[in-house]
C-alpha positions in Angstrom: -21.2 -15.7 -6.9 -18.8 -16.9 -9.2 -15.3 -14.9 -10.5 -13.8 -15.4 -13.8 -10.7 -17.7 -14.0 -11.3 -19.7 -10.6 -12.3 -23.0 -12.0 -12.9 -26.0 -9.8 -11.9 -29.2 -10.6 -13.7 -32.6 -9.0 -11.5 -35.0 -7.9 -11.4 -38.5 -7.3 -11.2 -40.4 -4.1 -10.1 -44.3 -5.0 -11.0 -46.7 -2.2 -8.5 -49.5 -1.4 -8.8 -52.0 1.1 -6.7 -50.3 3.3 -7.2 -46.9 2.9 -8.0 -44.4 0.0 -6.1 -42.5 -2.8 -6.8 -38.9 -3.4 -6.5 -37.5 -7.0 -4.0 -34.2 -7.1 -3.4 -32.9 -10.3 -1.7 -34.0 -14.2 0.5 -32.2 -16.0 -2.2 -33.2 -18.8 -5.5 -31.2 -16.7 -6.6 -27.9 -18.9 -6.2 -25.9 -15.3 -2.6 -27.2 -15.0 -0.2 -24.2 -16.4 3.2 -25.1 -15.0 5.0 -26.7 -11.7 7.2 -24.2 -9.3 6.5 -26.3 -5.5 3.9 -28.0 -3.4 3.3 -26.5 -0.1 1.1 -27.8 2.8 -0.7 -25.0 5.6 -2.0 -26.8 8.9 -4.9 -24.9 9.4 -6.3 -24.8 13.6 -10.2 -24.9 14.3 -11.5 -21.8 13.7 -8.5 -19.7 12.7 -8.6 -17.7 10.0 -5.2 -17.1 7.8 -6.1 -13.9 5.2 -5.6 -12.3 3.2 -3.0 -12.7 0.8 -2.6 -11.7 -2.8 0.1 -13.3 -5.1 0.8 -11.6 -8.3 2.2 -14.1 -10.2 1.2 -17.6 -8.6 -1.8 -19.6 -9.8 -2.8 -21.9 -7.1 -4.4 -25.1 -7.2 -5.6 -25.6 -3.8 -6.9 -29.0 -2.3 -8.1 -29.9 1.1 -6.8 -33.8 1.5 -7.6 -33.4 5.4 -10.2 -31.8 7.6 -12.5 -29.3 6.4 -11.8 -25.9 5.2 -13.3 -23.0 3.7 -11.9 -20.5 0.9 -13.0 -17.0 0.8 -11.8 -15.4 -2.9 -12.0 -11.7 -3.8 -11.5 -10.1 -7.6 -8.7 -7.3 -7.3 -8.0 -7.3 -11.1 -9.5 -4.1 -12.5 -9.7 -5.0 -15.9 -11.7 -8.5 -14.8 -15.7 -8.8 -15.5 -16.3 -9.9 -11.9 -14.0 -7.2 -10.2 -14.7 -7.1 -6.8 -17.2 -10.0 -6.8 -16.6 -12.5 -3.5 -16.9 -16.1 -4.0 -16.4 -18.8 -0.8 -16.3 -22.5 -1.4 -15.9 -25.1 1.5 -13.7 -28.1 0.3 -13.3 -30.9 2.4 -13.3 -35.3 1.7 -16.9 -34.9 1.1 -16.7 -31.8 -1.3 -13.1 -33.2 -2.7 -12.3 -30.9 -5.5 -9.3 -28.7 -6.5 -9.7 -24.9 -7.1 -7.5 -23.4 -9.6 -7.0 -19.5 -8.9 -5.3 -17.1 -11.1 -2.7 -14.0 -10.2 -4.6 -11.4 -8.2 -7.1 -13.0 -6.5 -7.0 -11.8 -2.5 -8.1 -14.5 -0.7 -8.2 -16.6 2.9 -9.4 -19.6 4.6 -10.8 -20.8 7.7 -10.2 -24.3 9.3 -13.8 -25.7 10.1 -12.6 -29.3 11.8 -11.6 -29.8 15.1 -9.4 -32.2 13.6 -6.2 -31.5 11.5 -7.1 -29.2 8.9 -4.8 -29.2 5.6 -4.6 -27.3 2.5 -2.1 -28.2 -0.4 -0.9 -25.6 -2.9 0.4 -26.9 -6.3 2.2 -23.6 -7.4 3.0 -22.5 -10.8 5.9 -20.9 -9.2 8.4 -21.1 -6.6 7.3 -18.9 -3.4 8.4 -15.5 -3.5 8.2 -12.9 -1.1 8.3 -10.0 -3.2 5.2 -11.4 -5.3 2.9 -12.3 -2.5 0.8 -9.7 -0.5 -0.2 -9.6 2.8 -3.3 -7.6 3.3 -4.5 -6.8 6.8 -7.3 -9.2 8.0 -9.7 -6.4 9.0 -9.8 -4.6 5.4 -12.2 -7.4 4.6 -14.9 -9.6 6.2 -14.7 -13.1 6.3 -17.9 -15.0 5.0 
């Protein structure tokens, strides 16, 4: 199921003799709104870090390393998918970016046995105040 403003983006890998290049994000991209920090969550094997709402943050969320998967909820009462779920696994092999607006609850789960990471490209600079921390029983991981 899909919710309105979560776009996903496909990303390059570039192959070089010695390694590869992943594609983040240009200032130029129609998903990229503004720059506030670049943060990195190390993810363990089957944990599960949810749920969290930020209120003002869009995300633009890329997996680099390992194998992750998103789970994404529509809080915003006035949106044509309130309520709908949507999950997307991103990993090397799926290597896109997801773009999320304001007021999306979501959560992720570290599927690799290896070093799982997920890179946020925030449009702001992390707040406390503005970020929610919902109790991970309230909903169900899928």
């Amino acid at each position: 199921m899909k919710i309105d403003g979560i776009k996903t983006t496909k990303l390059n890998i570039f192959k070089t003799k010695n390694g590869s290049v992943l594609h983040g994000i240009r200032s130029t991209d129609s998903h990229y709104s503004e720059f506030g920090e670049v943060y990195f969550s190390i993810i363990n094997h089957n944990a599960i870090n949810a749920w969290k709402k930020h209120q003002r943050m869009t995300l633009n969320l890329l997996v680099p390393s390992g194998e992750v998967r998103f789970n994404f909820i529509d809080s915003r009462k006035n949106s044509p998918t309130y309520m709908n779920r949507m999950a997307i696994t991103l990993s090397k092999e799926n290597y896109v970016g997801i773009t999320v607006p304001p007021n999306i609850i979501f959560g992720f789960k570290g599927l690799s046995e290896k070093e799982n990471i997920v890179t946020n490209i925030a449009s702001i600079i992390h707040e406390n105040e503005e970020c929610l921390n919902i109790d991970i029983n309230k909903y169900e991981f899928i």
